[in-house]
C-alpha positions as CSV (number, residue, x, y, z in Angstrom):
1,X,-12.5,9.8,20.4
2,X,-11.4,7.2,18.0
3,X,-14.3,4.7,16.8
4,X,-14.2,0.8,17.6
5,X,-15.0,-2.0,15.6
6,X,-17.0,-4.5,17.5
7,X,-16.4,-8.3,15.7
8,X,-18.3,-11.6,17.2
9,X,-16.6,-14.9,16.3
10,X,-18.8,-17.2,14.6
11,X,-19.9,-19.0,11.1
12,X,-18.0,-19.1,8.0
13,X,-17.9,-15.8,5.7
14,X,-19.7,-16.5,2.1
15,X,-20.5,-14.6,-0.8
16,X,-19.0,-11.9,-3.1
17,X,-16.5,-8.9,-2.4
18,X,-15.7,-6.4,-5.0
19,X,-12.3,-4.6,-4.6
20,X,-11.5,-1.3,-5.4
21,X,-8.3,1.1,-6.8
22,X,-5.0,0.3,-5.0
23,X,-4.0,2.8,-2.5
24,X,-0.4,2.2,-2.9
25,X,-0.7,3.2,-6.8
26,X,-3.2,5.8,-6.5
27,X,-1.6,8.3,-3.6
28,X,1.1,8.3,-6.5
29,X,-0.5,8.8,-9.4
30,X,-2.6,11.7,-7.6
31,X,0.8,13.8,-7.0
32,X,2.0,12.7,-10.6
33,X,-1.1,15.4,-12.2
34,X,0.8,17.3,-10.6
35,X,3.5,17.6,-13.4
36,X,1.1,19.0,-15.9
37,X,-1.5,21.9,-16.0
38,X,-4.8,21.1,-17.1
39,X,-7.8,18.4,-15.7
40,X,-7.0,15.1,-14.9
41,X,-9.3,12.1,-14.2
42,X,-9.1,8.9,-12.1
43,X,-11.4,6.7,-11.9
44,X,-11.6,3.3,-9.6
45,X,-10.6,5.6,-6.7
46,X,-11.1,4.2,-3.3
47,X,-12.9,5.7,-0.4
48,X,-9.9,6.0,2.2
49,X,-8.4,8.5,4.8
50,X,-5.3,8.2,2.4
51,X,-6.8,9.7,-0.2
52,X,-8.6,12.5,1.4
53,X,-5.0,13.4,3.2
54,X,-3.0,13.2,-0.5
55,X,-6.1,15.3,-1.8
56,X,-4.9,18.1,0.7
57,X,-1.2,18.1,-0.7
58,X,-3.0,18.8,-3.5
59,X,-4.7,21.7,-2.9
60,X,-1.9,23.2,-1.0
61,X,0.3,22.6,-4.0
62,X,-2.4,24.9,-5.6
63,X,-4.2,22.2,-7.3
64,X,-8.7,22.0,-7.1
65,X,-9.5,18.5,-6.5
66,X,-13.5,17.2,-6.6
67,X,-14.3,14.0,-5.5
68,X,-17.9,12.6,-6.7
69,X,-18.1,8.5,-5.8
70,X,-15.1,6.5,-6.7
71,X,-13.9,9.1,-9.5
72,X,-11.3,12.1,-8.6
73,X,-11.2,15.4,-11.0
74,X,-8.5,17.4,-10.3
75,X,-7.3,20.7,-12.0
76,X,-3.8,20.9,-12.0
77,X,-2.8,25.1,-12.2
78,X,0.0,26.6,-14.4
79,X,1.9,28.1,-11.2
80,X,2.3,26.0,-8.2
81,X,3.5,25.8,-4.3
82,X,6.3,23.5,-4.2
83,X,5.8,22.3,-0.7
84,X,4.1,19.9,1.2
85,X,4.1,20.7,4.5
86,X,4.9,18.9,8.1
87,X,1.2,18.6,9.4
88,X,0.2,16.9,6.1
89,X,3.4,14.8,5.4
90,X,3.7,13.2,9.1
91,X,0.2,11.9,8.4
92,X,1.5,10.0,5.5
93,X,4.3,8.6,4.3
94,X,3.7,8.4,0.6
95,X,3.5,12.4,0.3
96,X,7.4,11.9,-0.2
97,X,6.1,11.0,-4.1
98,X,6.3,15.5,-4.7
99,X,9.7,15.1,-4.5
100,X,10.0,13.8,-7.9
101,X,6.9,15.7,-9.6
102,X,7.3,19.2,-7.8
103,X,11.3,19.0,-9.0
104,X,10.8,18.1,-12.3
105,X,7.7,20.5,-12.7
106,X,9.3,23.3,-11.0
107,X,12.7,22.7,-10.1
108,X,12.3,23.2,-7.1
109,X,10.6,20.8,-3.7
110,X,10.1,21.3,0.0
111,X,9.5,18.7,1.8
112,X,8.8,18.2,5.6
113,X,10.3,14.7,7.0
114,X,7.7,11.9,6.5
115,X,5.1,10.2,8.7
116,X,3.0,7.7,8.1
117,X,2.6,4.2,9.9
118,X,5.5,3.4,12.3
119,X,7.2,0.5,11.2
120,X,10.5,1.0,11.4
121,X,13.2,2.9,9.5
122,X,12.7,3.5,6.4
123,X,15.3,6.1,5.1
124,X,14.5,8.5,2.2
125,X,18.4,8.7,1.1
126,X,17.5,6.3,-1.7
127,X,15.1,8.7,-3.0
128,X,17.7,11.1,-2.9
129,X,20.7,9.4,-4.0
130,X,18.7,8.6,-7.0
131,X,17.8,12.8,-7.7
132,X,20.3,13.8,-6.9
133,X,22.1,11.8,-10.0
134,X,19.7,13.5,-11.7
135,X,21.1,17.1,-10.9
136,X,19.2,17.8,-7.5
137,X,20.8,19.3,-4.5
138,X,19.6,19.2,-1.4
139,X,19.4,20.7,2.3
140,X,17.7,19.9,5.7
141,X,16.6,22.6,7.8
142,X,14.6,22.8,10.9
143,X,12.9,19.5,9.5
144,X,12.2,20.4,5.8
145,X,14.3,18.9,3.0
146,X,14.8,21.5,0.0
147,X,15.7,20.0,-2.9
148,X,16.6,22.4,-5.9
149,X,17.7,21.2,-9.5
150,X,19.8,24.9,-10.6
151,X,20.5,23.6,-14.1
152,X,17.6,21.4,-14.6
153,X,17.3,17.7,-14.6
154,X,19.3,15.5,-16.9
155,X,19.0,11.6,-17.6
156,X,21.5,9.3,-15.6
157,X,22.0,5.6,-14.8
158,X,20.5,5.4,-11.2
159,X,22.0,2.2,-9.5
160,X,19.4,1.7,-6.2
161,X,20.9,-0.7,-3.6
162,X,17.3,-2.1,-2.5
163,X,14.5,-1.9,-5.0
164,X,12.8,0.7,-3.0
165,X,9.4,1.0,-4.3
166,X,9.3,5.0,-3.4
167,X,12.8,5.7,-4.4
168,X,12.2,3.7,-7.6
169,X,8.4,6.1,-8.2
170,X,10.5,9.5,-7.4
171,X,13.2,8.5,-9.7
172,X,10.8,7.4,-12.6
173,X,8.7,10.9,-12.1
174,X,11.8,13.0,-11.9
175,X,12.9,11.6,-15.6
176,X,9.9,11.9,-17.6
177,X,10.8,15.4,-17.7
178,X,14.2,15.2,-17.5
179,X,16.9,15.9,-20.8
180,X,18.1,13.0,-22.2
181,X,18.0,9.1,-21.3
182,X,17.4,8.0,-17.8
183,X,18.3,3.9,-16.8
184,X,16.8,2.5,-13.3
185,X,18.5,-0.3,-12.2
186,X,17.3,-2.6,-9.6
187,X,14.4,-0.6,-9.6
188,X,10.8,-2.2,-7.9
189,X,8.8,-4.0,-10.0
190,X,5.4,-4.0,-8.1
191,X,2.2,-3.6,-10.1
192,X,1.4,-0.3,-8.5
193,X,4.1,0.8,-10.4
194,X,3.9,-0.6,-13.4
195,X,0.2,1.1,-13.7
196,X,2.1,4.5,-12.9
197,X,4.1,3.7,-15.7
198,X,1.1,3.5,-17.4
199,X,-0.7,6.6,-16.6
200,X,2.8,8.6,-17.4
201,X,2.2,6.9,-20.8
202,X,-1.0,8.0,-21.6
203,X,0.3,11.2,-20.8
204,X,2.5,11.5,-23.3
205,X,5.8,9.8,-21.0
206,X,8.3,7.6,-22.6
207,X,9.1,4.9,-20.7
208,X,10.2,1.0,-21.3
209,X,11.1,-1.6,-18.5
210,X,8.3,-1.7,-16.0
211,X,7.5,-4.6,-14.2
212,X,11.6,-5.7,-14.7
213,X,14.9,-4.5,-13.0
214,X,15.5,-1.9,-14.9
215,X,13.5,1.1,-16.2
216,X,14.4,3.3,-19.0
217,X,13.2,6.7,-19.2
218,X,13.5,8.8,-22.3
219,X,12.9,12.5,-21.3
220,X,10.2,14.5,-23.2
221,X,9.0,18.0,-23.3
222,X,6.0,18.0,-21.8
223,X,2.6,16.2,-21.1
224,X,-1.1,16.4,-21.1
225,X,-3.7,15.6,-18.8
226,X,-5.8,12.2,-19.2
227,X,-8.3,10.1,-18.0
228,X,-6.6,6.9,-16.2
229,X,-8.4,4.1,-13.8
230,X,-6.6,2.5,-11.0
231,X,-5.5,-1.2,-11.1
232,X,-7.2,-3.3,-8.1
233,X,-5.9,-3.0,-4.8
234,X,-4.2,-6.6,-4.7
235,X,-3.6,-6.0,-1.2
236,X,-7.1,-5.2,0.0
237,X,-8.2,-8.4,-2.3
238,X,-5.9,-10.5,0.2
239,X,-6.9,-9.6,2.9
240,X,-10.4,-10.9,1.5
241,X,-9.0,-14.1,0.7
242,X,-7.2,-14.4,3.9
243,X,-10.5,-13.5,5.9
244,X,-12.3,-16.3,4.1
245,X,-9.7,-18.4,4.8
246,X,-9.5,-17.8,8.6
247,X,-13.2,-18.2,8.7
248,X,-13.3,-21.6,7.0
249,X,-15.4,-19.3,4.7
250,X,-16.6,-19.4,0.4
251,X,-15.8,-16.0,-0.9
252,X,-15.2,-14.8,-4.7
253,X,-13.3,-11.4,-4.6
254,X,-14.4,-9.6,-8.0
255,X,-12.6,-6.5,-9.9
256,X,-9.0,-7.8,-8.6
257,X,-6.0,-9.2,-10.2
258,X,-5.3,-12.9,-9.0
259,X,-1.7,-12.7,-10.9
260,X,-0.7,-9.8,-8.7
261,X,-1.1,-12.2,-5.5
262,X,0.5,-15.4,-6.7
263,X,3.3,-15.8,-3.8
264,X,0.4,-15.0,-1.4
265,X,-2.1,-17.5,-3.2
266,X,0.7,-19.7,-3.2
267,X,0.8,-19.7,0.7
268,X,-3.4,-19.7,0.8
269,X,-3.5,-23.1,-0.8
270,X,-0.3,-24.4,1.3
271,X,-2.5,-23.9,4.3
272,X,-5.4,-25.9,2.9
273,X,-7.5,-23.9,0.9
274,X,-9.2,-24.2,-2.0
275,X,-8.4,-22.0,-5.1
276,X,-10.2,-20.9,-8.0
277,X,-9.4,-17.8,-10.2
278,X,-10.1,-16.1,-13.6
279,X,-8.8,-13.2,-15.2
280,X,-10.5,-10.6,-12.6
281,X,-12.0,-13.1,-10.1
282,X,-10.7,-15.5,-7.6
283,X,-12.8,-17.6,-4.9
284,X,-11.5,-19.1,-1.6
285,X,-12.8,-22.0,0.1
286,X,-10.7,-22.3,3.5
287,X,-9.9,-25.3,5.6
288,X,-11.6,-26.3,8.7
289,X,-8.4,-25.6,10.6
290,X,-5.0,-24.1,8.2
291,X,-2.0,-26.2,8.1
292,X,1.2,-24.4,9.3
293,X,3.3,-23.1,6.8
294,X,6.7,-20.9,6.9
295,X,6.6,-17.1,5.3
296,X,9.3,-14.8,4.4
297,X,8.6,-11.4,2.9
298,X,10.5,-10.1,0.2
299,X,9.6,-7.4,-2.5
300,X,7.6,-8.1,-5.6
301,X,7.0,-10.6,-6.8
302,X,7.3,-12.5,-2.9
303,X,5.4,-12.6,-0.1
304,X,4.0,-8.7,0.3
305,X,5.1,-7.4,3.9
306,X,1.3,-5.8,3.8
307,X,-0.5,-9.0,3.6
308,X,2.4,-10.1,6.9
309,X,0.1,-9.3,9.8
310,X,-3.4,-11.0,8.0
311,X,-1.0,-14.5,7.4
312,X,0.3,-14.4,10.9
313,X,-3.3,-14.0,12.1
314,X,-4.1,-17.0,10.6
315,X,-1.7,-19.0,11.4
316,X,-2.1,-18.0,14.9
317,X,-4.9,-20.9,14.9
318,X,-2.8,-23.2,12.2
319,X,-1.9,-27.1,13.1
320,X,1.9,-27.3,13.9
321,X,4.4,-23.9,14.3
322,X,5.6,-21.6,11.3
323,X,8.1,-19.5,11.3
324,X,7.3,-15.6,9.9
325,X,10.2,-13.8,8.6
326,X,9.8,-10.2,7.8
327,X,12.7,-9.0,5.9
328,X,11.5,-5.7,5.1
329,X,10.4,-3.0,8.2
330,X,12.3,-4.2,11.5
331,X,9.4,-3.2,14.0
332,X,6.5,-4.6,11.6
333,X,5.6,-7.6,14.5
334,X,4.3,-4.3,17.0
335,X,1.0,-5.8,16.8
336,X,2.2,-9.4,18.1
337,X,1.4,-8.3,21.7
338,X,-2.4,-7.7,20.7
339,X,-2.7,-11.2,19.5
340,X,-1.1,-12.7,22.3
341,X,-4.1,-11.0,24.3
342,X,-6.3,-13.0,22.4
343,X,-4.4,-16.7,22.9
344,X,-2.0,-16.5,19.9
345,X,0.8,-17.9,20.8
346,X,4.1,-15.9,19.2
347,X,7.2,-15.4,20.2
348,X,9.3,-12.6,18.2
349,X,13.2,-12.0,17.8
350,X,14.7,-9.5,15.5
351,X,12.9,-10.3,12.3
352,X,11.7,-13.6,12.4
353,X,8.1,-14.8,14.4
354,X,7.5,-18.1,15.6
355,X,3.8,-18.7,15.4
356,X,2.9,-22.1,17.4
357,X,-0.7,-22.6,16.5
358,X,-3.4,-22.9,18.9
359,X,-6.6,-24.5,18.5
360,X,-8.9,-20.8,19.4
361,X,-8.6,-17.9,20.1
362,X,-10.5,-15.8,22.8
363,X,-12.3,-12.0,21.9
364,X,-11.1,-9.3,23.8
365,X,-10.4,-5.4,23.6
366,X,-7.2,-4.9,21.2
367,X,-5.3,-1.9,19.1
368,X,-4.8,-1.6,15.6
369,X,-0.9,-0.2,15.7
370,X,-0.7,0.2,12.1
371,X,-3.2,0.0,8.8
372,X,-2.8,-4.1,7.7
373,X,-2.1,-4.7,11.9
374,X,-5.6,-3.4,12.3
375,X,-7.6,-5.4,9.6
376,X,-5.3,-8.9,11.1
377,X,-6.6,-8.2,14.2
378,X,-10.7,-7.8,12.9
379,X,-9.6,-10.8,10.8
380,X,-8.6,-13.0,14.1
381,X,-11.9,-11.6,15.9
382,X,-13.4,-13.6,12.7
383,X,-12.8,-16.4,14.5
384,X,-12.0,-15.8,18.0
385,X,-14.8,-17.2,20.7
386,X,-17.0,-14.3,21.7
387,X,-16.5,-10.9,20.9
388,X,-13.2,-8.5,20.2
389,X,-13.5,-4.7,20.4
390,X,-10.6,-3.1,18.2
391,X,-10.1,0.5,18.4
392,X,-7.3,2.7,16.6
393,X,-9.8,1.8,13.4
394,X,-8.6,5.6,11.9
395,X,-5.7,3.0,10.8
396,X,-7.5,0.9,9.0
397,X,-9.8,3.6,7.1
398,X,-6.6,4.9,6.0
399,X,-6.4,1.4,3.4
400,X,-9.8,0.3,3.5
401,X,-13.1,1.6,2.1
402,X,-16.0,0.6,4.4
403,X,-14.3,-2.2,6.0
404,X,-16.9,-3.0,8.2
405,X,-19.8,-3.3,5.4
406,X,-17.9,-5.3,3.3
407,X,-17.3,-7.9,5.5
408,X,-20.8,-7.4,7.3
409,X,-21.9,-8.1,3.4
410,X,-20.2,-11.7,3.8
411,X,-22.2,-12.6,6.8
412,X,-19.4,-11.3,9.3
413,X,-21.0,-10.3,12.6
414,X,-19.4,-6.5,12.8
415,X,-19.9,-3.3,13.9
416,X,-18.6,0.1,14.1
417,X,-19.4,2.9,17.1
């Protein structure tokens, strides 16, 4: 049976958080090894269900993976399994990455349809539009996409009609290796993938244009294996900030990167809090009550659809009404319903959320539908009167190491059975 996590509405949170690797960059750069034999490192790893269901792809690609704190060796071998398979991939979206590696490594991928949390519809024909101006050809059968490069992989100009951040990552892998000169355009510029661009680097990958609209890629020959840490999880540092914030709280979040949340620190401060930040530090002083304030998500560098659910918890309790636009996954407000159980007062059409604000909220038993869903709803048991029980918590270990002790560490009153 799933475990609960038992929160008691009270005092402000106060003190220091440190924030580990993002699991957005690392579930990536954990299937890019994977295009060269030999030991990698990472270091700054977090402790998360993620990560242990990516380290299975792994070893049924063929790779040896060892795990000792926050650091990850894994031994890549020279022959591989090109396939990662349906019980793995439904439990996770971003096994999708092995597209890229497994084609350029081995010309050859099968992949089972992914999983992961259900927000929506989130179409992988991007990612294949983009390989398959590469060279790859594909097929669907009984549920397992084959993709197949027969004369190898050459450079093209990929045009992406979204700046899909997994369709930008499978392009970007499948081109390191590719011949000739490979151009991204509209590609994502997040800072998870700028750090992959980094990593592929080290490795010996030539690559220009990250963290701008368009990417170049100048094949090579091969790579080697390196050592590489993880930049901060800028998501897990928001929801830090946000859970100060919600809990009229003092908290410094250490090892994170304020610049990577500046639309998000932007909204923080329009709500009434107080801001301080250095170059891997930032400390929030929240307001006695937020001030309402209107959201709209939109890729990097906007508002981060994964920090949606932890702004709309607190403005559940804001002074005036704000309007949440999600412009990203179309069933991303799922967990709305959950809040309303505790006194939010929300009302929800196609993508846009109107959050009236009320002055409490009241504890009671909820569900975490999805990963960031399930820490809003801890977040709003921050400050709801008496206690909230929130159980589908295998959702939020899936982003979050040691949820629970962190913010038990801040003076949270929290609990896991």
């Amino acid at each position: 049976m799933d475990e609960a996590i038992r929160v008691v509405g009270g005092g402000p949170l106060e003190g220091e958080v440190r924030v580990l690797g993002a699991k957005n960059a690392v579930l990536k750069q954990m299937v890019t090894v994977l295009m060269v034999e030999g030991r990698h490192t990472l270091t700054n790893v977090p402790g998360i269900l993620d990560v242990s269901i990516m380290q299975e792809v792994l070893e049924h690609v063929g790779a040896t993976c060892v795990r000792e704190g926050n650091t990850l060796r894994v031994d890549v071998p020279s022959e591989l399994n090109p396939e990662a398979p349906l019980d793995l991939v439904r439990r996770m979206r971003a096994s999708t990455i092995v597209l890229g590696s497994l084609l350029a490594r081995c010309g050859e991928a099968r992949v089972a349809f992914p999983g992961g949390d259900d927000l929506g519809a989130r179409p992988i024909d991007l990612h294949m539009k983009a390989l398959e101006a590469m060279g790859a050809e594909f097929s669907l059968d009984h549920g397992v996409l084959t993709g197949s490069a027969p004369g190898g992989l050459r450079g093209a100009e990929i045009d992406l009609e979204f700046p899909s951040v997994g369709a930008t990552e499978n392009a970007l892998l499948a081109a390191v290796l590719a011949r000739g000169t490979s151009r991204i355009h509209n590609a994502a510029r997040e800072p998870e993938i700028r750090d992959i661009c980094c990593q592929l680097r080290e490795m010996g990958a030539d690559i220009d244009g990250d963290g701008t609209a368009t990417i170049t890629v100048n094949g090579v020959e091969d790579l080697q294996p390196v050592a590489h840490r993880v930049v901060p999880d800028r998501l897990e540092a928001g929801t830090y900030a946000v859970a100060a914030a919600i809990s009229g709280g003092n908290v410094v979040v250490q090892d994170c990167v304020p610049e990577h949340l500046r639309m998000e620190l932007v909204k923080l401060e329009a709500v009434g809090c107080e801001i301080e930040t250095g170059g891997d530090w930032m400390r929030i002083v929240g307001p006695d009550r937020p001030r309402a304030v209107d959201v709209a998500t939109l890729p990097y560098p906007g508002f981060h659809t994964d920090m949606q659910p932890q702004m709309v918890a607190l403005l559940s309790i804001a002074d005036g009404t704000s309007v949440v636009t999600e412009n990203l996954y179309d069933a991303r407000f799922r967990y709305v319903g959950e809040l309303a159980r505790m006194g939010a007062d929300i009302g929800v059409e196609w993508q846009h959320a109107v959050v009236r604000g009320v002055e409490g909220l009241s504890g009671c038993p909820v569900i975490a539908p999805d990963i960031r869903a399930g820490a809003a709803l801890v977040l709003a048991g921050l400050r709801a009167d008496g206690e909230t029980t929130v159980t589908g918590v295998s959702h939020i270990d899936r982003g979050y190491e040691d949820f629970v002790g962190r913010l038990s560490s801040l003076g949270a009153d929290i609990s896991r059975s």
